[in-house]
C-alpha positions as CSV (number, residue, x, y, z in Angstrom):
1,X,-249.1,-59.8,-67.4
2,X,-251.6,-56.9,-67.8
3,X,-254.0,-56.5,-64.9
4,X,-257.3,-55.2,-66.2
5,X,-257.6,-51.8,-64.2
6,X,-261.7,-52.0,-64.6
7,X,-261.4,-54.7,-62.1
8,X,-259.2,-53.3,-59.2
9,X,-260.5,-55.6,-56.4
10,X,-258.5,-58.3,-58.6
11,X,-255.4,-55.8,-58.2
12,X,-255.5,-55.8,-54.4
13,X,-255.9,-59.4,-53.3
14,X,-252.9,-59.8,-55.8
15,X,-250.4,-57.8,-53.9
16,X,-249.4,-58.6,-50.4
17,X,-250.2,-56.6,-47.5
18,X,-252.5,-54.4,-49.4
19,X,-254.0,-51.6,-46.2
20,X,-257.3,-50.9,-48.3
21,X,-258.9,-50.9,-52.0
22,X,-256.5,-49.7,-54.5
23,X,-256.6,-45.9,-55.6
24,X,-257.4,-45.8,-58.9
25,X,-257.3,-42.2,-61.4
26,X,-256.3,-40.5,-64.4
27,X,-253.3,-37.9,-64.5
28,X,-254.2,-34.6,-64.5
29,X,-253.3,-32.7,-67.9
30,X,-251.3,-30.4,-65.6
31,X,-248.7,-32.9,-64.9
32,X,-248.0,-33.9,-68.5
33,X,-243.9,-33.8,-69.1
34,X,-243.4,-34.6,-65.5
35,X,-241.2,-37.9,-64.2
36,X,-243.6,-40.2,-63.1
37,X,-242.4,-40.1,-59.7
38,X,-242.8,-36.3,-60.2
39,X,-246.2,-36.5,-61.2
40,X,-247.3,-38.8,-58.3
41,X,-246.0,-37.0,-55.7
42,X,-247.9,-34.0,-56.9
43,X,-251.2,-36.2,-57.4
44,X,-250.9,-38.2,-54.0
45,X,-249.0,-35.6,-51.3
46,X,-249.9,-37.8,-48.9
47,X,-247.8,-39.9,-49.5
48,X,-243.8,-39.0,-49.4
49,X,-241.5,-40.1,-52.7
50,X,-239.5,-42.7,-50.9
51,X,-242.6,-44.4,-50.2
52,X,-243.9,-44.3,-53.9
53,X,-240.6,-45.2,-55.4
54,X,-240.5,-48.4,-53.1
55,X,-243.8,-48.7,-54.1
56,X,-243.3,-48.5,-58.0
57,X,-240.2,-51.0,-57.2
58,X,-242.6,-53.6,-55.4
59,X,-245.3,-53.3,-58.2
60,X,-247.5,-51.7,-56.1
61,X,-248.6,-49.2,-58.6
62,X,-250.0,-49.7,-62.3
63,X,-249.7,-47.5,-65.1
64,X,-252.1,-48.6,-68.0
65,X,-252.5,-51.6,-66.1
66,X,-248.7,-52.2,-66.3
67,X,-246.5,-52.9,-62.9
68,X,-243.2,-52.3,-62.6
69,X,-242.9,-48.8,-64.3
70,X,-239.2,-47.1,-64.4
71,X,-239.6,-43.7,-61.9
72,X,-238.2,-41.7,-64.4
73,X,-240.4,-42.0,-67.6
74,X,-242.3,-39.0,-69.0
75,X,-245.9,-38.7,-68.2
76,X,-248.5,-36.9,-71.2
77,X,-251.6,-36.8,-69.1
78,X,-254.5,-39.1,-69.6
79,X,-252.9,-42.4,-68.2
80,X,-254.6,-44.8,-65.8
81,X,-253.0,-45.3,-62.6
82,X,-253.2,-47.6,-60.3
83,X,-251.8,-47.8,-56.5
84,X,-252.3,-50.6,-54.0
85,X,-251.5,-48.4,-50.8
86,X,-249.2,-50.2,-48.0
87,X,-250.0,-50.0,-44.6
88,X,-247.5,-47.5,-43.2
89,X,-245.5,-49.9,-40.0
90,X,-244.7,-46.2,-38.7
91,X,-248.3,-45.3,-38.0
92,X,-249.8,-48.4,-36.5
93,X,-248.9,-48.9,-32.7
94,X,-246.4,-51.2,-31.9
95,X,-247.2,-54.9,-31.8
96,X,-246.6,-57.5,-29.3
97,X,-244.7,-60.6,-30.5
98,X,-244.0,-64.0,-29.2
99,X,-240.1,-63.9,-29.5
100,X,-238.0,-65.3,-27.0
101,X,-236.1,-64.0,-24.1
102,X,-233.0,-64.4,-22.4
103,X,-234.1,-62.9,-19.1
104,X,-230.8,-62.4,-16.4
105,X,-232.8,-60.6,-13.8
106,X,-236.6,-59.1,-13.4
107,X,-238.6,-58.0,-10.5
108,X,-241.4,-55.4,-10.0
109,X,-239.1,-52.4,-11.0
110,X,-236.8,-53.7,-14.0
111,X,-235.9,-56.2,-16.1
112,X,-232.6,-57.4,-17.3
113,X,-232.4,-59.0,-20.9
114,X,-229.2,-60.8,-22.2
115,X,-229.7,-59.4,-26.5
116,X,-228.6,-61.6,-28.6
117,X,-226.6,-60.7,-32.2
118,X,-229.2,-60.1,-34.4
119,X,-231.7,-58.8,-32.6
120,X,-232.9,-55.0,-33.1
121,X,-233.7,-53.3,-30.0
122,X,-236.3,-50.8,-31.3
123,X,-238.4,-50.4,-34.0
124,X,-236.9,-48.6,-37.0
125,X,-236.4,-48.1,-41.4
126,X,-236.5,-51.8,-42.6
127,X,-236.8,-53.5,-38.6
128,X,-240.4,-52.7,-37.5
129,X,-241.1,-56.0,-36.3
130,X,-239.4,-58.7,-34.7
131,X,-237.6,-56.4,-32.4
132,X,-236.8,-56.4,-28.7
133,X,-239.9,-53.6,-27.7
134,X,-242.1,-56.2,-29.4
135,X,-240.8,-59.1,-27.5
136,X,-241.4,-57.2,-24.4
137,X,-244.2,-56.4,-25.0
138,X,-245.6,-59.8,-25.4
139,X,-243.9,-60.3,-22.0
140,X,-245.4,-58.0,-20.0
141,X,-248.3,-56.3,-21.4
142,X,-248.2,-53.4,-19.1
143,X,-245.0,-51.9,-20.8
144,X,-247.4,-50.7,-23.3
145,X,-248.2,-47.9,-21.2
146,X,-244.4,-46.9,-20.7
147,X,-242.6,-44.8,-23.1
148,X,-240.4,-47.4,-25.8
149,X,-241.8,-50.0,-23.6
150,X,-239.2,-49.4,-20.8
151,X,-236.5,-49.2,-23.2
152,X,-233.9,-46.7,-21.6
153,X,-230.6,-47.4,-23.7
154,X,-229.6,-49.4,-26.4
155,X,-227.5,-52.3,-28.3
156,X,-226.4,-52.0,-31.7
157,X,-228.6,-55.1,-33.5
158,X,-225.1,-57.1,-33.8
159,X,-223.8,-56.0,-30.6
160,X,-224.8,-59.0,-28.1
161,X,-225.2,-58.7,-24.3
162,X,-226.9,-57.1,-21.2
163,X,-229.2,-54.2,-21.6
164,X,-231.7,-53.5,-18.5
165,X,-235.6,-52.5,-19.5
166,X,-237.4,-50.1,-16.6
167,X,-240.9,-51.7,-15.7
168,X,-242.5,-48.7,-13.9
169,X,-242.1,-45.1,-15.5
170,X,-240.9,-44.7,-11.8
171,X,-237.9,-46.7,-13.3
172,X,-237.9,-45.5,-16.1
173,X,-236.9,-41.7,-14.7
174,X,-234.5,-43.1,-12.6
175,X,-232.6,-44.9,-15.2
176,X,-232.8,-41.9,-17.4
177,X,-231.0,-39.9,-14.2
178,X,-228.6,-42.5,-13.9
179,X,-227.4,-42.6,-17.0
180,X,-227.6,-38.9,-18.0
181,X,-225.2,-38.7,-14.4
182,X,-222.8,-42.0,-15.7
183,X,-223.5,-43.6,-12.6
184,X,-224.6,-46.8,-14.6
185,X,-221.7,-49.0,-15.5
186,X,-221.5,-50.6,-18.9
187,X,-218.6,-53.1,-19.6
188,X,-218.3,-54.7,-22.7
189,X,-215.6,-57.5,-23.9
190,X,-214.0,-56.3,-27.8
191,X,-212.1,-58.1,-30.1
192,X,-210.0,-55.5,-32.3
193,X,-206.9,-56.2,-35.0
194,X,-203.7,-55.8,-34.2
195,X,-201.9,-55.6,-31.1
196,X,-203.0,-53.2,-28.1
197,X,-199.8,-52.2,-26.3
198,X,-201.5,-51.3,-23.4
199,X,-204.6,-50.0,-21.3
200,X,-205.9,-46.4,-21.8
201,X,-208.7,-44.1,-22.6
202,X,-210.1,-42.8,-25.6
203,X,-211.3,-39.4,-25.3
204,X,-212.5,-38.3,-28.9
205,X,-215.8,-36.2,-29.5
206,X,-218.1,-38.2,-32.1
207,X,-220.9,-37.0,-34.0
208,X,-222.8,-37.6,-37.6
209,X,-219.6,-38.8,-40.2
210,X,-219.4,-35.2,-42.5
211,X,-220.4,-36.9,-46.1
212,X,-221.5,-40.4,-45.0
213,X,-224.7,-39.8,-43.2
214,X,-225.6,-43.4,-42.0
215,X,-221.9,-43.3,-39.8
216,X,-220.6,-41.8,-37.2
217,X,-217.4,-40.5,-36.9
218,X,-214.9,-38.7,-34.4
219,X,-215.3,-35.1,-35.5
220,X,-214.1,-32.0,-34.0
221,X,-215.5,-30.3,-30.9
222,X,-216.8,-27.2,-32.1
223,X,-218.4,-25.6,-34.9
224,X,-221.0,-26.9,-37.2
225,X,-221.9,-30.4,-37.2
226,X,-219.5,-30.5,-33.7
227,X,-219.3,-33.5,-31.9
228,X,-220.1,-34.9,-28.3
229,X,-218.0,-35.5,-25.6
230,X,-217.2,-39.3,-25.7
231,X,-215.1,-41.3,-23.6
232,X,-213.9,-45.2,-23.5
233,X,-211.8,-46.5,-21.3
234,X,-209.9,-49.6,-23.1
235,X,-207.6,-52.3,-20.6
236,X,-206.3,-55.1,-22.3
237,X,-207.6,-58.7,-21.6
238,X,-205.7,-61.1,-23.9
239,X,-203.2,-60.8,-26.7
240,X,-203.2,-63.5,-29.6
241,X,-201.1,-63.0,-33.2
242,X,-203.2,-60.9,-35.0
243,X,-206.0,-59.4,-32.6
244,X,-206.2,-58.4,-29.1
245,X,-209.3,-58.4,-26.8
246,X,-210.0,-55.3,-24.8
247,X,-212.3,-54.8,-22.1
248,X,-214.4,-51.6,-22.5
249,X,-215.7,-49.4,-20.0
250,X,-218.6,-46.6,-21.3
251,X,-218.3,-43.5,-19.8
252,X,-220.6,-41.7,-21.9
253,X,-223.2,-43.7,-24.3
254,X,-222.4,-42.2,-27.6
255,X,-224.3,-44.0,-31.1
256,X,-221.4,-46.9,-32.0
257,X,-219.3,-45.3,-29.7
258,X,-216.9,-48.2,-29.3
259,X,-217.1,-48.8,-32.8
260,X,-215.8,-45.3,-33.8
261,X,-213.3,-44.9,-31.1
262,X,-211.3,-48.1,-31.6
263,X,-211.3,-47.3,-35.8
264,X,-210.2,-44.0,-34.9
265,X,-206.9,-45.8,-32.8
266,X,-206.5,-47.7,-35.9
267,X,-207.5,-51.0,-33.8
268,X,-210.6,-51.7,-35.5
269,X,-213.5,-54.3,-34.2
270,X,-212.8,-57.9,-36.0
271,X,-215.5,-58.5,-38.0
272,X,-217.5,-54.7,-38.2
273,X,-219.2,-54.0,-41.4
274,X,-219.4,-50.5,-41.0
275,X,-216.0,-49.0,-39.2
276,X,-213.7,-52.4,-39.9
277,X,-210.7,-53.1,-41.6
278,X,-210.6,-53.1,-45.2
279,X,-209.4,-56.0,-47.4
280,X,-210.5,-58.2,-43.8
281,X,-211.3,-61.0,-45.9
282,X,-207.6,-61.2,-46.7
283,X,-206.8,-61.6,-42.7
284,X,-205.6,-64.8,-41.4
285,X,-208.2,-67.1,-40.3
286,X,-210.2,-67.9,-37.8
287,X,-210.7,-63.6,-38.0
288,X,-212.1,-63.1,-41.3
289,X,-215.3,-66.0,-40.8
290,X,-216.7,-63.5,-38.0
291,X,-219.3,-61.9,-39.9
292,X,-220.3,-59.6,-37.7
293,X,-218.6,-56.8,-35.0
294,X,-217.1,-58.6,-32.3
295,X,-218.6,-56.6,-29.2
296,X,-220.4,-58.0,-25.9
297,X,-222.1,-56.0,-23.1
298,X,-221.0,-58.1,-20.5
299,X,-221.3,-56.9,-17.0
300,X,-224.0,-54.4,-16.1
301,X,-223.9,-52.7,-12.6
302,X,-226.7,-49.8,-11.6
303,X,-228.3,-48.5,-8.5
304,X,-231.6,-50.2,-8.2
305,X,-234.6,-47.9,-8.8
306,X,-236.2,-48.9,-5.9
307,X,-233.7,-50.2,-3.3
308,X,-231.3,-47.8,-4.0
309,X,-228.6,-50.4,-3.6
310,X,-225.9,-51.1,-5.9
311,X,-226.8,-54.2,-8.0
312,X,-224.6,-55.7,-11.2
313,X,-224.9,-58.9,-13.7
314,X,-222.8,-60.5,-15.9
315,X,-223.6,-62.3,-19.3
316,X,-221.3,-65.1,-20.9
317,X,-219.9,-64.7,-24.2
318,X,-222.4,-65.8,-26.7
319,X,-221.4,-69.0,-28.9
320,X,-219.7,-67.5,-31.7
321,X,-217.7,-65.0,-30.0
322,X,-216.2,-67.6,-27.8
323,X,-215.4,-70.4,-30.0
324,X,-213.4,-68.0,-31.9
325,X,-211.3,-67.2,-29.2
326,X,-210.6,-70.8,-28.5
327,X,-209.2,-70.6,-32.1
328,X,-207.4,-67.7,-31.4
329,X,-205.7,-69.2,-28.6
330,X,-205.2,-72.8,-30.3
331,X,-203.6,-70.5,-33.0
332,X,-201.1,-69.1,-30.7
């Protein structure tokens, strides 16, 4: 349906989540043979391409009072154009939300949260809301005033388990220290295919995967593009016909670093979307239902900020990760 373009208030309350009146001109004769993405990111620099093209996708932006316009036709000059601007998530401040915690452990100094799957810890491309940094900031208000709202480390969003939050920046450059010396100790519980023969230690550099830029990857040492020392040490828990479950200790805290290492031992999380086994949904069942990678921090231990004393917690396997090992083991 064509919206009049002489009414553009009309155009705005149409379109959700509209920042401010739409922007309304003519294109310039100087842009005439241009692609229209082209020609709008010449006429409105202020906003990058990705943005306009996810724009012109969401029918933000009218030309001749048309939405929906293909990115790549020509332009000839002289066409009306129409844009109802987004609010950009990236430049507003971060927002506290009501979302539930599971809290293990808080005092004046830190805070313990047991993540569930699902959740993202920080705000990021396509998760800037409903994450962990908003949740705790609904919590306690005063982390607004600490850097990532206490945040010191991270879970992968489908990675479930502990992850400890500082509540003073006192805390906060503590925890840094501590982890930048690996003297906090990060345990997690892994299910990976195949059959472990026994405990050892991965020690593999890992950096950004060479042609797949959203992976990581073990990669070599030195030269361009080199990786970071990484480390896992791997002990086996439990054995069943198709799968084993490891217990993972973190000696460094590399991105997906469990992930990457046991791929690169060809023992690949059950269940991992990014670095998992191909043609999984061909694996005997109950393995190829899990739907997501099947990894849980579950033991914590630290020196507390303030005490100085040693001090560790433990999380239970959520839900899904443990009835699958009861049909693991009922399959054996």
């Amino acid at each position: 349906m064509k919206v009049p373009l002489s009414n553009p208030a009309d155009y705005s309350a149409s379109v959700p989540e509209c920042s401010a009146a739409p922007e309304r001109f003519v294109v310039p004769a100087e842009c005439a043979g241009l692609r229209l993405d082209q020609a709008l990111a010449r006429m409105l620099p202020q906003h990058s391409r990705s943005r306009l093209q996810g724009w012109l996708r969401e029918g933000r932006i009218l030309v001749e009072g048309m939405p929906g316009a293909d990115a790549k036709i020509k332009i000839w000059g002289g066409e009306e154009v129409c844009v109802a601007v987004a609010a950009d998530p990236r430049a507003e401040p971060d927002a506290a939300e009501d979302i539930a915690l599971d809290i293990v452990h808080e005092d004046d100094d830190i805070l313990v949260i047991d993540k569930p799957a699902g959740l993202v810890v920080h705000p990021g491309s396509g998760n800037w809301r409903g994450t962990l940094l908003n949740a705790l900031l609904h919590h306690a208000p005063r982390l607004a005033a600490i850097p990532r709202a206490g945040i010191v480390h991270r879970l992968d969003k489908e990675t479930s388990g502990l992850l400890v939050v500082a509540k003073t920046l006192e805390a906060q450059t503590d925890l840094v220290r501590q982890l930048q010396a690996r003297t906090v100790r990060r345990h997690y519980l892994a299910l990976v295919h195949g059959a472990v023969e026994r405990d050892g230690t991965v020690d593999a550099p890992i950096g950004r995967h060479p042609t797949q830029r959203v992976k990581m990857a073990v990669v070599a040492s030195e030269g361009r593009g080199h990786g970071k020392e990484a480390r896992t040490h791997c002990a086996v828990r439990e054995r069943f016909a198709h799968a084993s479950l490891l217990e993972c200790r973190l000696e460094t805290g590399r991105t997906h670093q469990i992930r990457v290492h046991m791929a690169a031992i060809k023992h690949p999380l059950v269940g991992d979307p990014v670095y998992g086994k191909r043609g999984a949904s061909n694996d005997p069942s109950p393995l190829r239902f899990f739907r997501r990678q099947a990894l849980h921090a579950w033991r914590l231990a630290l020196l507390h900020p303030h005490t100085g004393l040693e001090v560790a917690w433990e999380a239970p396997l959520p839900e899904d990760f443990a009835s699958l090992l009861v049909s693991l083991r009922e399959e054996a």
